[in-house]
N, C-alpha and C positions, 0 to 999 in steps of 0.2 A: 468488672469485665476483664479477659485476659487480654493480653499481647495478640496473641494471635486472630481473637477474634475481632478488638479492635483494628487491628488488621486489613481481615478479611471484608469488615465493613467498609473500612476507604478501599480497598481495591475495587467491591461491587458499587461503590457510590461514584466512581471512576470511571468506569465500565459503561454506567447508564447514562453519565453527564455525556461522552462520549461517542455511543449511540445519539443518544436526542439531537447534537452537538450535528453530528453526520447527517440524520433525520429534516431537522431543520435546514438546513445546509439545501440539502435536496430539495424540498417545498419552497424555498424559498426563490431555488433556480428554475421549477416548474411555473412558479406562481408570475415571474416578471417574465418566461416567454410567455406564457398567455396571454399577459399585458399587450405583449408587442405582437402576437399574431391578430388579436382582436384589435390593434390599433391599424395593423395594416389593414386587415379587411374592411372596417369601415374606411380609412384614408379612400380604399380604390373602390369601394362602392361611392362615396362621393364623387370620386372624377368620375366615374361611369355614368352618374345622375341617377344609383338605384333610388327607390322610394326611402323621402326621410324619415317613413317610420322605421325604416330597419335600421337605416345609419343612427339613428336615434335610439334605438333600440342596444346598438353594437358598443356604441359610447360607455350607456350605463352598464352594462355586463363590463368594460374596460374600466370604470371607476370603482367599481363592486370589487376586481376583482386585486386592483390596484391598491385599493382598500385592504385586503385581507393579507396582500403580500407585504403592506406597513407595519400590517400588527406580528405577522412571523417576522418580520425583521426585529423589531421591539423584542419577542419574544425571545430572538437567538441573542440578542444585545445583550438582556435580562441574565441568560445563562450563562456567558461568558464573565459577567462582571461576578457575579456569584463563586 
């Protein structure tokens, strides 16, 4: 392979880590506000005394989702050390 396209291949492999890098970055600042709107909304359904199946309900959507923003954190760790 030549110079140049060797190259041209780390600039485009640069490019994408980059992206994803930026991409990740973003879902991963989506993912813990929604942690913490769904945490507030159940916190102040509980002081309000709404019914515990919702607060129960709002919990597990906050661990679901709490969950998902663990494994894009893993994810963006993964690409970094690479």
């Amino acid at each position: 392979m030549s110079r140049k396209r060797k190259w041209d291949a780390r600039i485009a492999e640069y490019t994408y880590l980059s992206v994803m890098h930026m991409f990740l970055n973003i879902l991963v600042g989506l993912t813990l506000l929604g942690v913490l709107g769904i945490l507030a909304a159940g916190m102040i359904g509980v002081a309000r005394g709404v019914d515990p199946a919702k607060s129960n309900k709002l919990m597990r959507w906050r661990v679901t989702i709490q969950g998902g923003a663990l494994l894009l954190l893993v994810l963006l760790m993964s690409l970094l050390r690479g």
